[in-house]
N, CA and C of each residue as an Amber inpcrd file, in Angstrom:
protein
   489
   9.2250000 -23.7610000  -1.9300000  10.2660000 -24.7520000  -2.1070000
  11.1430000 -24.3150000  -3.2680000  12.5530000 -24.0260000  -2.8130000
  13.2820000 -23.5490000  -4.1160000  14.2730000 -25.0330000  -4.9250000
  14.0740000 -24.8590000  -6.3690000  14.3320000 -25.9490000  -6.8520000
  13.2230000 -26.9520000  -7.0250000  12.0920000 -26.6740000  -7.0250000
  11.2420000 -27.5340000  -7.3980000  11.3880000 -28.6030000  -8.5080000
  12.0930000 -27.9310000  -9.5870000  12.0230000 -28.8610000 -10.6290000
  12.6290000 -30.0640000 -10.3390000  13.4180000 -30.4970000  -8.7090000
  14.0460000 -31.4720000  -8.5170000  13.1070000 -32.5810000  -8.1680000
  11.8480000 -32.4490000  -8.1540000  10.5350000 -33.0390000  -8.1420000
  10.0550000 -33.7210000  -9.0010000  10.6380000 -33.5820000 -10.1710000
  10.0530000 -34.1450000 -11.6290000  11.1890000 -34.7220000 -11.9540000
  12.8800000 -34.5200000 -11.3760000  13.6690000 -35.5160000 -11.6670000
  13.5050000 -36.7690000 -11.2900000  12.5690000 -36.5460000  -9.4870000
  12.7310000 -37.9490000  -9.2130000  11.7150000 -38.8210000  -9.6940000
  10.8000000 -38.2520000 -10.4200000   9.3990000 -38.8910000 -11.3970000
  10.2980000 -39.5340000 -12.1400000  11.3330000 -39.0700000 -13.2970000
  11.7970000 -39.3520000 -13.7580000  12.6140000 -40.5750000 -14.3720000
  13.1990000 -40.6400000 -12.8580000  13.8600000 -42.1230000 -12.3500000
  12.9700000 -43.0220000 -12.3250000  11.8960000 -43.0000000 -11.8680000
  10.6000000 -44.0990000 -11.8100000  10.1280000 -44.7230000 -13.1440000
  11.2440000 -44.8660000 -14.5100000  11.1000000 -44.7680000 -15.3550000
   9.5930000 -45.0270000 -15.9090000   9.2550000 -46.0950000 -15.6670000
   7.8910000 -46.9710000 -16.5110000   6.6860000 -45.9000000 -15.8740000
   6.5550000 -45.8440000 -14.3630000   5.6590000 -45.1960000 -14.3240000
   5.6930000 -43.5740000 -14.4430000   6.5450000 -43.2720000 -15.0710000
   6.8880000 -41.3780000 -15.4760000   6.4930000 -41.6590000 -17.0950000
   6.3220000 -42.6570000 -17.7500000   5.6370000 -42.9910000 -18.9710000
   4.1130000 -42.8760000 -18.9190000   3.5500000 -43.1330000 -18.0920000
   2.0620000 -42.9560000 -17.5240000   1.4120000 -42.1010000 -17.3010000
   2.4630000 -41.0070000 -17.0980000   1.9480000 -39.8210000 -16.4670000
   2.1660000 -39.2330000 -14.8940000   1.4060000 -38.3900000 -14.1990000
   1.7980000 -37.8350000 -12.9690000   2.3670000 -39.3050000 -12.1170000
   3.2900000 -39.0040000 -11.0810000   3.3160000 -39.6150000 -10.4560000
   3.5330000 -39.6290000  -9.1640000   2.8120000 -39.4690000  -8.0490000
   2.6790000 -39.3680000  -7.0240000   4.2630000 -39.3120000  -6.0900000
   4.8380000 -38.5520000  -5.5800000   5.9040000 -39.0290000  -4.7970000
   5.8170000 -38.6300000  -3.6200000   6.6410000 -39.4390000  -2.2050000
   6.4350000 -39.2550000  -0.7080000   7.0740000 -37.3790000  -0.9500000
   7.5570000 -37.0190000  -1.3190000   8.0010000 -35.4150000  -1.2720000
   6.2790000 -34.6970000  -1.6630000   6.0980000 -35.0130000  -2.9760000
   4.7820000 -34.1160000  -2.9870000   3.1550000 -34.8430000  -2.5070000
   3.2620000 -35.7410000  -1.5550000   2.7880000 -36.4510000  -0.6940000
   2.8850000 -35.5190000   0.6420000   4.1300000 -35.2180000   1.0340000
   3.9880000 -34.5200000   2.0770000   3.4680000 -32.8280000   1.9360000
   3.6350000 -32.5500000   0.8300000   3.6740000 -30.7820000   0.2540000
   1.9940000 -31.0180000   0.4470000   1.2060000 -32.0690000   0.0330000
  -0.1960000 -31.7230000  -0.5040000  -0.9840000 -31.9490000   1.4020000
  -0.3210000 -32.5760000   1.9430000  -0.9440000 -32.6960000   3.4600000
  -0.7650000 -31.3100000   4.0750000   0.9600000 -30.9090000   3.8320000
   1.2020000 -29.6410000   4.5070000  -0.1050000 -28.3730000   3.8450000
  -0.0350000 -28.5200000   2.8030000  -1.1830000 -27.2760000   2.5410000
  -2.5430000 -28.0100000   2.7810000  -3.2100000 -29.1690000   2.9610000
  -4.4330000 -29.7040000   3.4430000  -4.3960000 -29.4030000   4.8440000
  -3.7390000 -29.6080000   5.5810000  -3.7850000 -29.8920000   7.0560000
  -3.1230000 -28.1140000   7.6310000  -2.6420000 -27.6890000   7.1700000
  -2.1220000 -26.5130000   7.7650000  -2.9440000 -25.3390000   7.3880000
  -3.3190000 -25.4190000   6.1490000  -4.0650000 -24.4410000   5.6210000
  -2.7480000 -23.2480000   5.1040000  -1.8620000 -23.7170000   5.0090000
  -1.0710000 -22.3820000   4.6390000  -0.6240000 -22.5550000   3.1300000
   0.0090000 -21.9550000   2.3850000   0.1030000 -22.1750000   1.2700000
   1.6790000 -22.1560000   0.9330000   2.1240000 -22.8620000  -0.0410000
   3.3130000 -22.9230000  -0.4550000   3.6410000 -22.6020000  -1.9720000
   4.6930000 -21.9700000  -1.8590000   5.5050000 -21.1050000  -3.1320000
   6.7390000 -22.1820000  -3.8330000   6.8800000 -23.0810000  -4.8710000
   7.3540000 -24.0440000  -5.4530000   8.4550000 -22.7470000  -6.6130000
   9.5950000 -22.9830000  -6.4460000   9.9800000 -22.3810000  -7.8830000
  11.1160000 -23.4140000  -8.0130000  10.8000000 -23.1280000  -9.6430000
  11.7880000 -24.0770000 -10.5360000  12.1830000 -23.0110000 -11.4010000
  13.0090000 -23.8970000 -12.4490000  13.5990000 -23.4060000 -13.5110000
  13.1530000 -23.8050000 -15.0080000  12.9100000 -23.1230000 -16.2610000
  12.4410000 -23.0800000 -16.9970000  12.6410000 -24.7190000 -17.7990000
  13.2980000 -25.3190000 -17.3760000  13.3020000 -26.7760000 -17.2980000
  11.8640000 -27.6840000 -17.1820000  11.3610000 -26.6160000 -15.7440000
  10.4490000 -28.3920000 -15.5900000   9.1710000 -27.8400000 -15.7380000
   8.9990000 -29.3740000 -16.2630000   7.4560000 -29.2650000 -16.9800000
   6.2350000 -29.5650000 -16.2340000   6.4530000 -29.2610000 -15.0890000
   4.9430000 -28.1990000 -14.4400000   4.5730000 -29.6810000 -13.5190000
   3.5620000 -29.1830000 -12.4230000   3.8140000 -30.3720000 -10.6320000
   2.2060000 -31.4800000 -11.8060000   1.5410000 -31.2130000 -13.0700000
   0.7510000 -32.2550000 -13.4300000   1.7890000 -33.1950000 -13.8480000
   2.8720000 -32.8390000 -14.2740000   4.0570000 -34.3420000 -14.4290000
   4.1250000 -35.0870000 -13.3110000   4.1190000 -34.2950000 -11.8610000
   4.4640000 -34.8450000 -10.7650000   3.1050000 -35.1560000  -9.8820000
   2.7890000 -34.5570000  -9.6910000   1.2080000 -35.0720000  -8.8370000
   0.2270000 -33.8620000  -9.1780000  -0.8870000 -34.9400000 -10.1260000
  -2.1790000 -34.1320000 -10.0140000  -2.8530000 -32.8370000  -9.1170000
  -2.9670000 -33.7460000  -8.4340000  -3.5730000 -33.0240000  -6.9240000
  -2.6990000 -32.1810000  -6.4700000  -1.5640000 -32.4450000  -6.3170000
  -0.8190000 -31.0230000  -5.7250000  -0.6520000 -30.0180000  -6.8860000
  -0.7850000 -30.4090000  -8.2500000  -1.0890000 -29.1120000  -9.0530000
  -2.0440000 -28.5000000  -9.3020000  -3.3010000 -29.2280000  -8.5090000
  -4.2830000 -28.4240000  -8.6030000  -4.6890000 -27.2440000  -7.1140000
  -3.7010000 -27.3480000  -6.2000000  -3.7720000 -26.9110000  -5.2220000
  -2.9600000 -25.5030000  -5.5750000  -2.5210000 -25.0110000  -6.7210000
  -1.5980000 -24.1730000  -6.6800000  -2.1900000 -22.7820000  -7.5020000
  -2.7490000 -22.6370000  -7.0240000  -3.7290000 -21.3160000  -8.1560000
  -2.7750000 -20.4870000  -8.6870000  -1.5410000 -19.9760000  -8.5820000
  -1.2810000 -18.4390000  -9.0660000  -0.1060000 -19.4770000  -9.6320000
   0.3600000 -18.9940000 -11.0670000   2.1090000 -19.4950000 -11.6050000
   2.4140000 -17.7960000 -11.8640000   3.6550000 -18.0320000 -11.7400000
   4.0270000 -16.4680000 -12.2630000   5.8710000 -16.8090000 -12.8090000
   5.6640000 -16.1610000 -13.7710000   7.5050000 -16.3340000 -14.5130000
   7.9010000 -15.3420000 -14.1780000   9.1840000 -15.5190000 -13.1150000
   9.9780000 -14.1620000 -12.8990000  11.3360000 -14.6290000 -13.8850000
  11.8420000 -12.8400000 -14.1560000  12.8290000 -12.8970000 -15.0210000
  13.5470000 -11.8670000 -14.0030000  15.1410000 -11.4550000 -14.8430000
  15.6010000 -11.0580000 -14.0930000  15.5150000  -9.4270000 -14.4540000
  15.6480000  -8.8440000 -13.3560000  15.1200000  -7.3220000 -13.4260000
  16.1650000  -6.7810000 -14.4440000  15.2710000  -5.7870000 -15.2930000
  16.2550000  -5.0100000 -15.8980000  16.6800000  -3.4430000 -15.2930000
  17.5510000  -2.9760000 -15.5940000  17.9920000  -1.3760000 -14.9670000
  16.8790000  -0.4130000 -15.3830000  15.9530000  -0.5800000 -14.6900000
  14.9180000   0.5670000 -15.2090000  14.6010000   1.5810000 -13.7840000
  12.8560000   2.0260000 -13.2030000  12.6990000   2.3660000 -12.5360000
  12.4250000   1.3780000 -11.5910000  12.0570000  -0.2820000 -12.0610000
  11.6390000  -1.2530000 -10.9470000  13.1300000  -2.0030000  -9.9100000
  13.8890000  -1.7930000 -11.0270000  14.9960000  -2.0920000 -10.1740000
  15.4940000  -1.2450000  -9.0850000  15.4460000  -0.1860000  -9.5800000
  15.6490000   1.2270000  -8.4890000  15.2140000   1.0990000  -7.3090000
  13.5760000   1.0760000  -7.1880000  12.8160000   0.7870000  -6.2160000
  12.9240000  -0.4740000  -5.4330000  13.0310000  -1.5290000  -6.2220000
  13.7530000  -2.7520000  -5.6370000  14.9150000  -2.8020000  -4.4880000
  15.7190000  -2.1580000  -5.1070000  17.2030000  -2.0950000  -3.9830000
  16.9580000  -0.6780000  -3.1480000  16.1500000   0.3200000  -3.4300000
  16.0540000   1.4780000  -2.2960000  15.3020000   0.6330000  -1.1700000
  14.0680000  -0.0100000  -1.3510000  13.2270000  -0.6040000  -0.8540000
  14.0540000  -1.3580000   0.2190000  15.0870000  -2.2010000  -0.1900000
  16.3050000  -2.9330000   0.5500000  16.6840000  -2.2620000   1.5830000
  17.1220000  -1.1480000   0.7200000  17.9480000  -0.3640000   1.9140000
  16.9810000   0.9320000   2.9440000  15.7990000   1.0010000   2.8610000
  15.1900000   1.5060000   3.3830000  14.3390000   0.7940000   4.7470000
  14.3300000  -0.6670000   4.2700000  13.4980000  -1.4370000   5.6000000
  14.8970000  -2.1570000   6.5040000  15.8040000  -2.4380000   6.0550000
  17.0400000  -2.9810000   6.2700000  17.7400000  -1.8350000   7.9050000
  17.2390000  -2.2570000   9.0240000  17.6560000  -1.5230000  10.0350000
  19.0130000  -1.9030000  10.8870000  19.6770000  -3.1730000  10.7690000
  20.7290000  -3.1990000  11.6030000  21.5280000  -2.4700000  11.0860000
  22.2650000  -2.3540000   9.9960000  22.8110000  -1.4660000   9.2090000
  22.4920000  -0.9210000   7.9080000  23.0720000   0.0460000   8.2500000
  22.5780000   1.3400000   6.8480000  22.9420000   0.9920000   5.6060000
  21.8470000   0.6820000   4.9620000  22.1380000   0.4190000   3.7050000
  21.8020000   1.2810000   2.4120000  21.4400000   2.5360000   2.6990000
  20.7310000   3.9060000   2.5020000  21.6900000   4.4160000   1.4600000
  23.0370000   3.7510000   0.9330000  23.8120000   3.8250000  -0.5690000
  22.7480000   3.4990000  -1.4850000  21.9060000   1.8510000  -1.3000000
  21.6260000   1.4860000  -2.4170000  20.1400000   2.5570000  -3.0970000
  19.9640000   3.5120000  -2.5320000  19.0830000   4.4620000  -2.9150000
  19.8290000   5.8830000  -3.3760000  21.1150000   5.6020000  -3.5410000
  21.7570000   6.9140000  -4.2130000  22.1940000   6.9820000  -5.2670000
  22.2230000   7.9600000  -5.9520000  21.9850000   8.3720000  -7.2850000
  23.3100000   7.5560000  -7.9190000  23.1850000   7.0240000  -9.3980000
  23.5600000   5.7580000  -9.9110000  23.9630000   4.6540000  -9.2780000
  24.4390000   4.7430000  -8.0300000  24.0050000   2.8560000  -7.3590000
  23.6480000   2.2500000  -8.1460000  22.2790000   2.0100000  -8.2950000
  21.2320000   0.8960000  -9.0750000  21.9210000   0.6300000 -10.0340000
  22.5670000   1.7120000 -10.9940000  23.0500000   1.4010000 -11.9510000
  24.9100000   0.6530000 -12.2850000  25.5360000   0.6220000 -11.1880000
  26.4240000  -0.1520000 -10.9620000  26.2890000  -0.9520000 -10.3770000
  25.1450000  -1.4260000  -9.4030000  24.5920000  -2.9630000  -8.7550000
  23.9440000  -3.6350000  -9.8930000  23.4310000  -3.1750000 -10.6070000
  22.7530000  -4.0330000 -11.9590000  23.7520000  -4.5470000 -12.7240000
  24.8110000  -3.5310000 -13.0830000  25.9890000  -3.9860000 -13.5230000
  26.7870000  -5.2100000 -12.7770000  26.8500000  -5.3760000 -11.5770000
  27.2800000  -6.0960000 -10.5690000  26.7820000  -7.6730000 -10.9130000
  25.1960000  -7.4550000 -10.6820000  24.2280000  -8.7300000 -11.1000000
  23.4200000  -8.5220000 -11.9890000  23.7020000  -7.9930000 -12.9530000
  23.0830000  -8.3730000 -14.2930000  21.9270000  -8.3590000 -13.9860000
  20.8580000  -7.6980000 -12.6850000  19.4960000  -8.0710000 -12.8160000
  19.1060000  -8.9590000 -11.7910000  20.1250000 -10.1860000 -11.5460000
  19.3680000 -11.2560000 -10.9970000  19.4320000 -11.2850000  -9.3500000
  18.1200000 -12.1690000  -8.9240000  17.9280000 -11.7950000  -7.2510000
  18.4390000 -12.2870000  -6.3110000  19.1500000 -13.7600000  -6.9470000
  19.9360000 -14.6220000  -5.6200000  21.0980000 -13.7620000  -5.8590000
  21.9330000 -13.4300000  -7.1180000  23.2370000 -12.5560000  -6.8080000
  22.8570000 -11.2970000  -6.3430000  21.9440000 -10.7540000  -6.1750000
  21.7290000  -9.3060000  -5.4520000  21.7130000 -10.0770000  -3.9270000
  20.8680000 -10.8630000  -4.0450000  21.1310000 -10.9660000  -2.2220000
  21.8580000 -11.8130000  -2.0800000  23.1000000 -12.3930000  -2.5420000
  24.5170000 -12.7490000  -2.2030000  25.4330000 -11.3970000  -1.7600000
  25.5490000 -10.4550000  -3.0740000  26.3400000  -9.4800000  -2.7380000
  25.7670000  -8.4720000  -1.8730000  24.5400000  -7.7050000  -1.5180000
  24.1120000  -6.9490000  -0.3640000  24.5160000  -8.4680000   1.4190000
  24.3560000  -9.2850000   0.8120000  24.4640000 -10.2620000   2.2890000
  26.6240000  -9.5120000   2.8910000  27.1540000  -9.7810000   1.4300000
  28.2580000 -10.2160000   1.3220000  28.5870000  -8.1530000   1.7940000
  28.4740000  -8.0890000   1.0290000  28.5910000  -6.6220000   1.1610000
  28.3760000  -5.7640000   3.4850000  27.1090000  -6.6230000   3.5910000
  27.0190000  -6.2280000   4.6980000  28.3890000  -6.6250000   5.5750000
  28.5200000  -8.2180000   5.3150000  29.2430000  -8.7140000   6.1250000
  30.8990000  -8.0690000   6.1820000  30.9400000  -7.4010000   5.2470000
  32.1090000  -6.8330000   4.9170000  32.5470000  -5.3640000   5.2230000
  31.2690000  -4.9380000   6.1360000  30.8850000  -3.7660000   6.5630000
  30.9850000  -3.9380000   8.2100000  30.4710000  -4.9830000   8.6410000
  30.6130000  -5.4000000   9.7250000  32.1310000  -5.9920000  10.4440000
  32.9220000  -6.2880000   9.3260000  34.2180000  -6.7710000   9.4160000
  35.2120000  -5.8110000   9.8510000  34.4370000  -4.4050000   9.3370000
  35.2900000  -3.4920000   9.0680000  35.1590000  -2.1550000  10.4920000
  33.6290000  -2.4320000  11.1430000  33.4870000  -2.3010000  12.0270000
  32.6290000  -0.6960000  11.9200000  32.4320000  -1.1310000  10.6050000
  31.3980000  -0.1060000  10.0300000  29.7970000   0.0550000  10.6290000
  28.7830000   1.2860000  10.6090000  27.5990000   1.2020000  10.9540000
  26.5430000   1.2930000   9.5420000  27.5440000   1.6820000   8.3490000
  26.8840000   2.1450000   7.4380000  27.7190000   1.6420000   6.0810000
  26.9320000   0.7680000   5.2430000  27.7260000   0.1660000   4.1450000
  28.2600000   1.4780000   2.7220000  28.9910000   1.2900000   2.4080000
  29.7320000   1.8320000   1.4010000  30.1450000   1.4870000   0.6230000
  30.7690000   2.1680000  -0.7500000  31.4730000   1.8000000  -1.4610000
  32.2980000   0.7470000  -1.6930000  33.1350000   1.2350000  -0.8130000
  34.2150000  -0.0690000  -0.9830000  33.8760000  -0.9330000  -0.2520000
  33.0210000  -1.1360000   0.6470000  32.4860000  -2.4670000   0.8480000
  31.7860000  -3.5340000  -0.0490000  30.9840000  -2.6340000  -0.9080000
  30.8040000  -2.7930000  -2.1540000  31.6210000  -3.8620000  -2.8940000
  32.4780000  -2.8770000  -3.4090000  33.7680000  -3.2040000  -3.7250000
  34.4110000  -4.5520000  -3.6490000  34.8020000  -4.6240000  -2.3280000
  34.9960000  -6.1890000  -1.7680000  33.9740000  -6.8640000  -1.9050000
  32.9550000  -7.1150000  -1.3210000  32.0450000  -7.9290000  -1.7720000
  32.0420000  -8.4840000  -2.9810000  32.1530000  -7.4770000  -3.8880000
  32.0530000  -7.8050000  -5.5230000  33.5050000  -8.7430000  -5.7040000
  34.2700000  -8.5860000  -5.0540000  35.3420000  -9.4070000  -5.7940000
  35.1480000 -11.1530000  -5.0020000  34.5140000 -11.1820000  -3.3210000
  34.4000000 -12.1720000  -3.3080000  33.5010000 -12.8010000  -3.4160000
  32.2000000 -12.2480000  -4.0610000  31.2770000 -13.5130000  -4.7070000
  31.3270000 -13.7000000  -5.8470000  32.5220000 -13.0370000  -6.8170000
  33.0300000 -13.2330000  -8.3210000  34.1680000 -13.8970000  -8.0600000
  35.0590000 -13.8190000  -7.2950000  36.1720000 -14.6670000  -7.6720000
  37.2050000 -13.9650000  -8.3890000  38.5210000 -14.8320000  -8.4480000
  39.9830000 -13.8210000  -8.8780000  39.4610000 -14.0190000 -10.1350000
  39.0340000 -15.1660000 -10.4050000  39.4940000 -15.4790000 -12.0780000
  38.0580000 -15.1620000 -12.8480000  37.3950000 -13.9280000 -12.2030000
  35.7200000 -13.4590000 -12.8430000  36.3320000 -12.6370000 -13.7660000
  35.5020000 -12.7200000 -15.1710000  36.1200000 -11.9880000 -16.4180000
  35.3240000 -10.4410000 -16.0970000  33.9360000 -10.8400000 -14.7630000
  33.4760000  -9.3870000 -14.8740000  34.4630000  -8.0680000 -14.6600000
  33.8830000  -6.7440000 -14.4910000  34.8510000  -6.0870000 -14.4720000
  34.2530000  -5.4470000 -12.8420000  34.6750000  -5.0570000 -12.0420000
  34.2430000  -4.8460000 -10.7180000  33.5450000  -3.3970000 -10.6220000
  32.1610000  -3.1250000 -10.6730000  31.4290000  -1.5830000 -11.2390000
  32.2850000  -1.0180000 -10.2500000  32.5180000  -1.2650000  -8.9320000
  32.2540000  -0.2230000  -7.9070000  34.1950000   0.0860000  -7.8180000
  35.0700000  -0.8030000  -8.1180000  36.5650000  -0.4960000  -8.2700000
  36.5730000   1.0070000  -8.8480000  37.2120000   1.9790000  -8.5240000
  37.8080000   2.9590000  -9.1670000  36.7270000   4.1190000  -8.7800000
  37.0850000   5.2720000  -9.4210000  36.3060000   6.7440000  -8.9780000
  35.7120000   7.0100000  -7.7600000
């Protein structure tokens, strides 16, 4: 569930009883049946905001064995592997740039690291490849992409514009 922490807003509202402690709601009412009754397990992320599902229901925080804090990747060797990895399982179209030599390092520049803007601009990027009637993404698809999930008035500077 992405946005979890919107779970502890609505505790929140319940004013008197969010003074008490956990408080049961029909949302994590249904989360604790779905993993009782299905047997499958569910992945909750929030933002460094909220203060953890014992604010919100006991029992469904005890159903959750693993927490893990992701941050956003830095330009090292994990990022590398990250976006080759992309473009290596990625079969409708070729995405076999993001494994060439400095890529990584002007897509990091692009998104600073982070994973919903990497998979905005590879989404955006494809689609802009496909527009173009391309089989294999490039540069300047790149390119475009970057300007339309930044916007005219983005102070960034566009990595992939120029050379």
């Amino acid at each position: 569930m992405d946005h979890a922490h919107v779970l502890e807003q609505s505790v929140r509202k319940s004013s008197k009883a969010a003074l008490k402690g956990a408080v049961e709601t029909t949302a994590s009412e249904v989360f604790r049946d779905l993993m009782d009754e299905t047997g499958i397990a569910l992945v909750f992320l929030a933002s460094d905001s909220f203060g953890g599902l014992e604010r919100v229901d006991e029992s469904l925080a005890d159903r959750v064995s693993v927490r893990l804090s992701l941050q956003h990747f830095e330009q090292n060797k994990a990022w590398k592997q990250f976006l080759a990895e992309i473009g290596r399982r990625t079969k409708s179209v070729d995405l076999n740039i993001l494994d060439e030599k400095g890529f990584a390092g002007l897509t990091h520049k692009a998104v600073l690291g982070n994973r919903r803007r990497t998979k905005l601009l590879l989404t955006e990027a494809v689609l802009v490849a496909i527009d173009d009637g391309a089989k294999v993404v490039d540069r300047s698809h790149f390119e475009v992409a970057f300007h339309r999930i930044s916007g005219s008035a983005s102070q960034m500077v566009n990595p992939y514009a120029g050379a």
